[in-house]
ROSE-4610 file (N, C-alpha, C; in Angstrom, 1 decimal, always signed):
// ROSE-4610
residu = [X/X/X/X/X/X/X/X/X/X/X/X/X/X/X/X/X/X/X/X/X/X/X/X/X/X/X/X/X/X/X/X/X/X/X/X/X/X/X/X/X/X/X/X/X/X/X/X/X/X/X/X/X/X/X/X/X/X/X/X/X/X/X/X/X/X/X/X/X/X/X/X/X/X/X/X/X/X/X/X/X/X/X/X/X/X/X/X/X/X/X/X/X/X/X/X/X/X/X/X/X/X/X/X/X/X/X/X/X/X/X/X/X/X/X/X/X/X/X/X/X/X/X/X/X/X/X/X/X/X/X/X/X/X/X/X/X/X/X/X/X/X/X/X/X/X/X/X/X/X/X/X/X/X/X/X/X/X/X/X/X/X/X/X/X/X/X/X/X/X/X/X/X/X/X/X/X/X/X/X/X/X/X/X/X/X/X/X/X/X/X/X/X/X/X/X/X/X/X/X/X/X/X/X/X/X/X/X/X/X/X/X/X/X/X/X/X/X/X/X/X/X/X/X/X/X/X/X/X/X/X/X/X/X/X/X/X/X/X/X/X/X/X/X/X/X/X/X/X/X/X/X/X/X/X/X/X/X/X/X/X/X/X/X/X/X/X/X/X/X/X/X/X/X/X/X/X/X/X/X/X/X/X/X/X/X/X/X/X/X/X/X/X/X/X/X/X/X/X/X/X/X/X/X/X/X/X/X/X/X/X/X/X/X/X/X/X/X/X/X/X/X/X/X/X/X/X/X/X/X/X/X/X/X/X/X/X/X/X/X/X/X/X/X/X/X/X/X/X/X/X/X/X/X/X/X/X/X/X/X/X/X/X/X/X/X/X/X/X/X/X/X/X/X/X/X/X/X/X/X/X/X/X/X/X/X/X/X/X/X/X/X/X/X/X/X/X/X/X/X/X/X/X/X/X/X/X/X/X/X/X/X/X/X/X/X/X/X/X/X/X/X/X/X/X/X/X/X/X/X/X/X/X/X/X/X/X/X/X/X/X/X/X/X/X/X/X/X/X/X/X/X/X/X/X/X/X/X/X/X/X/X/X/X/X/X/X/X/X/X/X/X/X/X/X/X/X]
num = [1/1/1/2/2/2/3/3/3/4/4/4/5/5/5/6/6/6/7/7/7/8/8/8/9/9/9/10/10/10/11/11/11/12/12/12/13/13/13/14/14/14/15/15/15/16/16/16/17/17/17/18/18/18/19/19/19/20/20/20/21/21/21/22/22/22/23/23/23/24/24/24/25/25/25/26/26/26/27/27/27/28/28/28/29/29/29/30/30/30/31/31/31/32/32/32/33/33/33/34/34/34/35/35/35/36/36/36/37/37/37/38/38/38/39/39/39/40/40/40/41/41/41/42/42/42/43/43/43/44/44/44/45/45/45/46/46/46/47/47/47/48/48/48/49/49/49/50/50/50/51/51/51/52/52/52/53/53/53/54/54/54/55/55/55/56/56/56/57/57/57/58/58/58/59/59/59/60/60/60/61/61/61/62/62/62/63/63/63/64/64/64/65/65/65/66/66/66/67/67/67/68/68/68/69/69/69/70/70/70/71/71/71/72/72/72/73/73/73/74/74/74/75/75/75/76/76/76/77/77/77/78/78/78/79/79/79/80/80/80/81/81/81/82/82/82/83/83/83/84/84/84/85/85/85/86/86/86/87/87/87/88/88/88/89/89/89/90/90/90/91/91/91/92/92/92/93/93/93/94/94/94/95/95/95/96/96/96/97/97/97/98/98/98/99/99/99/100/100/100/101/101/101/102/102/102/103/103/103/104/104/104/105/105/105/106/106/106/107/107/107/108/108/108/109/109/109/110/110/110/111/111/111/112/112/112/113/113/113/114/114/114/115/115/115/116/116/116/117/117/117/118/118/118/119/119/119/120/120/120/121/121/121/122/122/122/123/123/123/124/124/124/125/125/125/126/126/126/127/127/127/128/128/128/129/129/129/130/130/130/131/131/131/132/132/132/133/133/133/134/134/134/135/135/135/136/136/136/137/137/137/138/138/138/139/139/139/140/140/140/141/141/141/142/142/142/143/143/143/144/144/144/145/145/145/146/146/146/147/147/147/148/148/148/149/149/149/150/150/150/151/151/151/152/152/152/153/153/153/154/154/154/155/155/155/156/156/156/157/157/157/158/158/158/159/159/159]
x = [+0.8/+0.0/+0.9/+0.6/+1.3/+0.5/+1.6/+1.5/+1.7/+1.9/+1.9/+0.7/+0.4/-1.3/-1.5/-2.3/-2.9/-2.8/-2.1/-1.8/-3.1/-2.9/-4.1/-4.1/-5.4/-5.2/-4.6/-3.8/-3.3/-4.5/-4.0/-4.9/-5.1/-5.9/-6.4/-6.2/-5.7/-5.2/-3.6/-3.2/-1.9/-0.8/-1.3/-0.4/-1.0/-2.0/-3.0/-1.3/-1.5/-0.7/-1.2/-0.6/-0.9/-1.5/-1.2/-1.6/-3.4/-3.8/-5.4/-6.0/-5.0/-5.4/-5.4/-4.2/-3.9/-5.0/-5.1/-5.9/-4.8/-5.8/-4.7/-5.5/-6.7/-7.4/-7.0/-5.8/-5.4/-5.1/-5.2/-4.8/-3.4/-2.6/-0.9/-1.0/+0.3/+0.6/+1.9/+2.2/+3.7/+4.6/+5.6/+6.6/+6.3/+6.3/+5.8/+4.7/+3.6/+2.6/+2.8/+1.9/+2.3/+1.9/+2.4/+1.7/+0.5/+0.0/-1.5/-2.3/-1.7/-2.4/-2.8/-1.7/-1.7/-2.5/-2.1/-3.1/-5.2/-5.1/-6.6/-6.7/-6.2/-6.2/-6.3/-5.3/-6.2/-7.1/-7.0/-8.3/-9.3/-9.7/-11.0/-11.2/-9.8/-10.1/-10.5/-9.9/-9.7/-8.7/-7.8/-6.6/-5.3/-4.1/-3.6/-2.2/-1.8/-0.7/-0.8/+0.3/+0.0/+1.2/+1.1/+2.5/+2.8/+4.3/+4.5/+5.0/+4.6/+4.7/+5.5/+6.5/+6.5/+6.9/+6.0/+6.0/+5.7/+4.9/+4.3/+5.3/+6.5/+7.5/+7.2/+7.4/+7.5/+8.5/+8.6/+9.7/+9.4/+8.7/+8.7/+7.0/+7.0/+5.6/+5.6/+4.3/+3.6/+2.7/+3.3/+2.0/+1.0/+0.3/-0.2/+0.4/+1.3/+1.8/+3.3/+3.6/+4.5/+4.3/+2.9/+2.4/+2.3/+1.9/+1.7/+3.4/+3.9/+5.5/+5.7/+5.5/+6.1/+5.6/+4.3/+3.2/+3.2/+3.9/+4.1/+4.3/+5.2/+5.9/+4.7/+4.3/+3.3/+2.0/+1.6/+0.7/+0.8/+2.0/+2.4/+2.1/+2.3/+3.2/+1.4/+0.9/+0.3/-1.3/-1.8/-3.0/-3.5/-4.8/-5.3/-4.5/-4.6/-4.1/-2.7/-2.1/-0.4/-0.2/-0.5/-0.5/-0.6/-2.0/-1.5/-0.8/-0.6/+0.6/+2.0/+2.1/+3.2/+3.2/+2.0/+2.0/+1.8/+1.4/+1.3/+2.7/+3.6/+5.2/+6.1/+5.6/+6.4/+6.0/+6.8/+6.4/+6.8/+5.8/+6.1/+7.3/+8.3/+8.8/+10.2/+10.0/+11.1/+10.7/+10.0/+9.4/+9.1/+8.7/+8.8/+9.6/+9.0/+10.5/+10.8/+12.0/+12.3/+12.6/+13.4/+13.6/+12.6/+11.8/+10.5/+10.5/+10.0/+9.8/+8.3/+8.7/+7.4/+7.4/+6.6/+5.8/+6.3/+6.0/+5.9/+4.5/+3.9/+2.4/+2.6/+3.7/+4.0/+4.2/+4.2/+4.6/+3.2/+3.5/+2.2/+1.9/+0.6/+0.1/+0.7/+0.7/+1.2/+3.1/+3.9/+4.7/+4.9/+4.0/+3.6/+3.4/+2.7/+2.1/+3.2/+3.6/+5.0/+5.8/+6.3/+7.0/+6.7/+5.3/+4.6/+5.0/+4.2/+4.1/+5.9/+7.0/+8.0/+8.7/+8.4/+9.1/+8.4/+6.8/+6.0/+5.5/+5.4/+4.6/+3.3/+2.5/+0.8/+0.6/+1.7/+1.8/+2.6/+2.4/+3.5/+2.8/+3.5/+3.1/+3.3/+2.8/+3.3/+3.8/+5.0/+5.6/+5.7/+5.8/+6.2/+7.6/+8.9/+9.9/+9.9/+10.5/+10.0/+11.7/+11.2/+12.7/+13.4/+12.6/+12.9/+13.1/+12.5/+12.6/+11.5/+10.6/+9.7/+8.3/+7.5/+6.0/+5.0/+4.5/+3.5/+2.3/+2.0/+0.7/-0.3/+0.3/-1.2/-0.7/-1.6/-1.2/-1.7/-1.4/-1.8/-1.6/-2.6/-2.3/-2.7/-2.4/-3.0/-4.4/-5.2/-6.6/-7.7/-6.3/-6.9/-6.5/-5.6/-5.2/-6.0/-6.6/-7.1/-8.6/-8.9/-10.4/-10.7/-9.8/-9.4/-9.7/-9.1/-9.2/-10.2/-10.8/-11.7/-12.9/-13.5/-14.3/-14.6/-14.2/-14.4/-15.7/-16.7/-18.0/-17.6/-16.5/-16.1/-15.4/-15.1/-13.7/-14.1/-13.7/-13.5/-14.1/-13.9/-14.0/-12.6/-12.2/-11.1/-10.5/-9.4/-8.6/-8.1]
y = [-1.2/+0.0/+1.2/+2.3/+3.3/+4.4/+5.1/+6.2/+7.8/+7.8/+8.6/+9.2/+11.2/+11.2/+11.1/+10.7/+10.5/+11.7/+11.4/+12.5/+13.3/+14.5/+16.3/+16.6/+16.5/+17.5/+18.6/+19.1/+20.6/+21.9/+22.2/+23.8/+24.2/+24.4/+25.7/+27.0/+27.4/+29.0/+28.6/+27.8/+27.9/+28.3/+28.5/+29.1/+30.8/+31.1/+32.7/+33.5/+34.1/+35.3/+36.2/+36.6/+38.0/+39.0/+39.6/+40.9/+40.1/+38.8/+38.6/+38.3/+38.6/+38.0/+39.3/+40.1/+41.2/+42.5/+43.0/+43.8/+45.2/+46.0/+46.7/+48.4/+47.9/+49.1/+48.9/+49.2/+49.3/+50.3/+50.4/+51.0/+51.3/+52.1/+51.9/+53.4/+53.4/+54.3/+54.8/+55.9/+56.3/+56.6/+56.5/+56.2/+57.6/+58.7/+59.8/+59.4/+58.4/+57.9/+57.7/+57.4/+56.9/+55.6/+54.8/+53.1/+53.5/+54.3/+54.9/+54.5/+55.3/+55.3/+54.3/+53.4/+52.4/+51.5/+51.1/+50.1/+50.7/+51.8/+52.2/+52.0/+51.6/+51.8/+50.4/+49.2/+48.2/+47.4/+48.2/+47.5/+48.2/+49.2/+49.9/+48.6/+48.8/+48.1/+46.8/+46.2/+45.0/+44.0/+44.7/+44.2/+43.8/+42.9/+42.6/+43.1/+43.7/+44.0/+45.3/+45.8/+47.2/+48.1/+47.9/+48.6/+50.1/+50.1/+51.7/+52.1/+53.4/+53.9/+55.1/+56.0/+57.4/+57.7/+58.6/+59.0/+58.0/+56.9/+55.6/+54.7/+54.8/+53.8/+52.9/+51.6/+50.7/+50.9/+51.6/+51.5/+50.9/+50.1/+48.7/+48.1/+47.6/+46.9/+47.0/+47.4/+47.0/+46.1/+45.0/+44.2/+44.3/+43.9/+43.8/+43.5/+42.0/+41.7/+42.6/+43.5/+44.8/+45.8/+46.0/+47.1/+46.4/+45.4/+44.4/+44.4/+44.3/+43.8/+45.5/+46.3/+48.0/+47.6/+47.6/+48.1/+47.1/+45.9/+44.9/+45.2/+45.9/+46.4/+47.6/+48.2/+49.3/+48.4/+47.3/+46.8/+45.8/+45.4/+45.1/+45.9/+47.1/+48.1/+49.2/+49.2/+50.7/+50.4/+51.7/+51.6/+52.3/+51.6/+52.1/+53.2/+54.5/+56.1/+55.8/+55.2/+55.2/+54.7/+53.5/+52.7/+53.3/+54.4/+55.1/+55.9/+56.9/+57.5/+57.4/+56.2/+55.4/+54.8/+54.3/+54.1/+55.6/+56.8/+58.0/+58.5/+58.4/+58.8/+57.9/+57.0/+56.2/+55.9/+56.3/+56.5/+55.3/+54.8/+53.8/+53.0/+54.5/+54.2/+53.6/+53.7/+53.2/+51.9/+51.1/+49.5/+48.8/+49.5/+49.0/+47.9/+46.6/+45.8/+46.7/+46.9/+47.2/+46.0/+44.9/+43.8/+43.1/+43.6/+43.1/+41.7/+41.0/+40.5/+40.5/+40.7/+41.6/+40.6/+40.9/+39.9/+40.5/+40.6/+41.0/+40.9/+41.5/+41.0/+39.8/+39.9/+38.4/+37.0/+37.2/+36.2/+35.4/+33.7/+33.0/+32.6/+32.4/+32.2/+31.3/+30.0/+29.0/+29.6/+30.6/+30.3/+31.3/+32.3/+33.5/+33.2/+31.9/+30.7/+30.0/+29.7/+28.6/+29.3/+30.9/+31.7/+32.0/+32.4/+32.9/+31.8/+30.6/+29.2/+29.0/+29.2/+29.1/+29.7/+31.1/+32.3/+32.6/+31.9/+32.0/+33.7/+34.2/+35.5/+35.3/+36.4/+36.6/+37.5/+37.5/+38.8/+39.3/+39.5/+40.1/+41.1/+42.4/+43.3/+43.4/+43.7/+44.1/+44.8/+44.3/+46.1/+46.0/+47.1/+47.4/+48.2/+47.8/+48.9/+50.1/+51.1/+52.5/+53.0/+54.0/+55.5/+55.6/+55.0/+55.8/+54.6/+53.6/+52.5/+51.3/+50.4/+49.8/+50.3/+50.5/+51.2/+49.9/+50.3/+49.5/+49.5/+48.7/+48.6/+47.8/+46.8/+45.8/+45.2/+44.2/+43.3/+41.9/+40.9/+39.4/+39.3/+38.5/+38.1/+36.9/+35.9/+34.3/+34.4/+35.3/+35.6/+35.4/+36.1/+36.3/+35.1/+34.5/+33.0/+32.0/+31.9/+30.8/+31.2/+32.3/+32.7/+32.4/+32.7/+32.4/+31.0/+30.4/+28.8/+28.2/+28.4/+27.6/+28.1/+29.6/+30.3/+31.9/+31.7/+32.4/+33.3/+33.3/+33.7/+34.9/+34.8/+35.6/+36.9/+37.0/+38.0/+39.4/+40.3/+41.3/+41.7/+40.6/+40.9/+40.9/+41.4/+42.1/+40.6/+41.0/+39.3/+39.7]
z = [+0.0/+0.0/+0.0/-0.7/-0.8/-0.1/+0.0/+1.2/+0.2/-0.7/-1.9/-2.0/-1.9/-2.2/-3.4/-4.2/-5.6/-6.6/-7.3/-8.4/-8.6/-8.6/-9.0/-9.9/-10.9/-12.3/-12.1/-13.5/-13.2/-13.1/-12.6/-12.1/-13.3/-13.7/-15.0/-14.8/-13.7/-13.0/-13.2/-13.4/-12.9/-14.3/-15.3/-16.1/-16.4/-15.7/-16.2/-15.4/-16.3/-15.8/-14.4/-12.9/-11.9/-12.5/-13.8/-14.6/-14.3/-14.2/-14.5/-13.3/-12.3/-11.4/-10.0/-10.1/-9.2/-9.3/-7.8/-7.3/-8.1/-9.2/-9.4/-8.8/-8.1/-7.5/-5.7/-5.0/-3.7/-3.1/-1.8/-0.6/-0.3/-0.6/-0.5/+0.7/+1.4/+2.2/+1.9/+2.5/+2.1/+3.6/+3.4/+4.5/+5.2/+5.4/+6.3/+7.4/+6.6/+7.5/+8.7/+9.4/+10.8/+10.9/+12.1/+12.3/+13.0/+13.5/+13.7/+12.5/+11.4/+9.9/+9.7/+9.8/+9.0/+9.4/+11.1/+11.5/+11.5/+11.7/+10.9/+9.5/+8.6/+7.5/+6.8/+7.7/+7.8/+8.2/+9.5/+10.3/+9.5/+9.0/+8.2/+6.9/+5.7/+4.7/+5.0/+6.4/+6.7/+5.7/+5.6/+4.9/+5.8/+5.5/+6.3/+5.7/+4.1/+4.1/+2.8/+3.2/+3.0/+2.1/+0.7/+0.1/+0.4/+0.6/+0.8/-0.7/-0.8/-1.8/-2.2/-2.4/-2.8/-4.5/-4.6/-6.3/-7.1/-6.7/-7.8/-7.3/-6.8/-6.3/-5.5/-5.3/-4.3/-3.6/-2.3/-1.3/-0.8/+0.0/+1.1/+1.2/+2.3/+2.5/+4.2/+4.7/+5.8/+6.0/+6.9/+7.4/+8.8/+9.2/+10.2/+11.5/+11.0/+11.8/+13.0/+11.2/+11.9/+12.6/+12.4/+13.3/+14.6/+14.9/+16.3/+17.1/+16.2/+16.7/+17.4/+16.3/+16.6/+18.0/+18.7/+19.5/+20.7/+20.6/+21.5/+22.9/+22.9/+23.9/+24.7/+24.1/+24.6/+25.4/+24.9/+25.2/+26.5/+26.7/+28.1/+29.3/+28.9/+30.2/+30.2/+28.9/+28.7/+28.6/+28.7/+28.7/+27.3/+26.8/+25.3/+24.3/+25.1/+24.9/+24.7/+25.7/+25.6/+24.2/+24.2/+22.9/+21.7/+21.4/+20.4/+20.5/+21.2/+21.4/+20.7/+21.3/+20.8/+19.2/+18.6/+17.6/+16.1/+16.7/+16.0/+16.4/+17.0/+17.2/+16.0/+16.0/+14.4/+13.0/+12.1/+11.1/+10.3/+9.5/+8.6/+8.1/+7.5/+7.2/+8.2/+9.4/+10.1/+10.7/+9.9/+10.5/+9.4/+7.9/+6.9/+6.3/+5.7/+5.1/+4.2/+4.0/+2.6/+2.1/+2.1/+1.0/+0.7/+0.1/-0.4/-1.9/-1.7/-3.0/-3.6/-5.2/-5.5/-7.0/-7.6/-9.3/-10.3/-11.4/-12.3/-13.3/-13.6/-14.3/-15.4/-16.0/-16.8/-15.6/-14.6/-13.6/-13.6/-13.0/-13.2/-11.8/-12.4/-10.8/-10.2/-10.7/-10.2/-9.7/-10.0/-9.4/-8.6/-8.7/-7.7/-6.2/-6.6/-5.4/-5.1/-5.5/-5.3/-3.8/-4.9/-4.3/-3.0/-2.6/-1.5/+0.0/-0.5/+0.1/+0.4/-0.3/+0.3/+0.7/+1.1/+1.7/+2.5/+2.8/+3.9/+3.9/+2.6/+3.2/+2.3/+2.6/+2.3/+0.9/+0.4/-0.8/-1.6/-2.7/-3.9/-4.2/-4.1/-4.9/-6.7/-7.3/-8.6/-9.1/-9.9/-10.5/-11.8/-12.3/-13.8/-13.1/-14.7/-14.5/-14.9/-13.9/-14.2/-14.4/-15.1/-14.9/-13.5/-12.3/-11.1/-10.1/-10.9/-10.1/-10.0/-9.3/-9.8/-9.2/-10.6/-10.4/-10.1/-8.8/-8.0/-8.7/-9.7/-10.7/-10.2/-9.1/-8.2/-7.1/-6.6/-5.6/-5.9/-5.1/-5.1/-3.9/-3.1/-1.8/-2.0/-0.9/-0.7/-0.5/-0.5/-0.3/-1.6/-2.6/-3.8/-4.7/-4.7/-5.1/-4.7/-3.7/-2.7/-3.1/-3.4/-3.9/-5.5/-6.4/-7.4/-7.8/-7.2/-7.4/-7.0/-5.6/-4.9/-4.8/-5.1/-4.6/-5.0/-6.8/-7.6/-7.5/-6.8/-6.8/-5.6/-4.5/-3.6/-4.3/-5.8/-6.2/-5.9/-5.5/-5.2/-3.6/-2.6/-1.1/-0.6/+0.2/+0.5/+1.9/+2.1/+2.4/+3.9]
């Protein structure tokens, strides 16, 4: 008896190009912002990650989980008020990843997914190359992959 799972038809998504698949109407913030901003901005959209932007540029990414790490420490010691306090004193750009990895609209789903699932994060942004550097033209999250595939009737609810 084999212990092997049973071979899976290929995905019918998995050769469509990100350009058919990415959110190219988003939420981005820019590193002046504050982690105040930001964490309102996902708790409103109810979004969990967040490109920073200046002049159409991708300079880094905010997640949720970085606003939590910023704010950790305040939530031990502090009460509600302190907490923001402390999160409207920092600005974006000093908690931001910069080493981001990001798509390309020619990139395919299937290895957009690959990529995600082995680097363990929730998202590629999109870029086009620009004069200045790379132009943030969408997003893909595991929200939108996982909806994509399994639950196509869900597309355009936010992840």
């Amino acid at each position: 008896m084999s212990l092997e799972p049973a071979p899976r038809p290929a995905n019918s998504l998995a050769h469509e190009l990100v350009a058919s698949l990415m959110r190219a109407n988003f939420i981005s913030a820019a590193p002046e912002d504050t982690l105040l901003e930001a964490d309102r901005i996902m708790r409103l959209a109810r979004i969990r990650h967040l490109p920073v932007v200046k002049n159409g540029i991708l300079v880094g990414l905010i997640s949720h989980r970085d606003v939590l790490s910023a704010s950790i420490a305040k939530l031990e010691k502090s009460e509600p008020v302190e907490r923001l306090d402390h999160l409207r004193s920092i600005s974006i750009g000093e908690v931001m990843q910069r080493e981001i990895e990001t798509a390309l609209e020619s990139t395919t789903l299937a290895s957009a997914a690959r990529r995600m699932l082995r680097l363990k994060i929730g998202c590629l942004p999109v870029v086009r190359a620009g004069p200045s550097g790379p132009l943030l033209v969408g997003i893909v999250t595991e929200s939108d992959l996982l909806r994509a595939a399994y639950a196509p009737e869900f597309y355009g609810a936010s992840d």
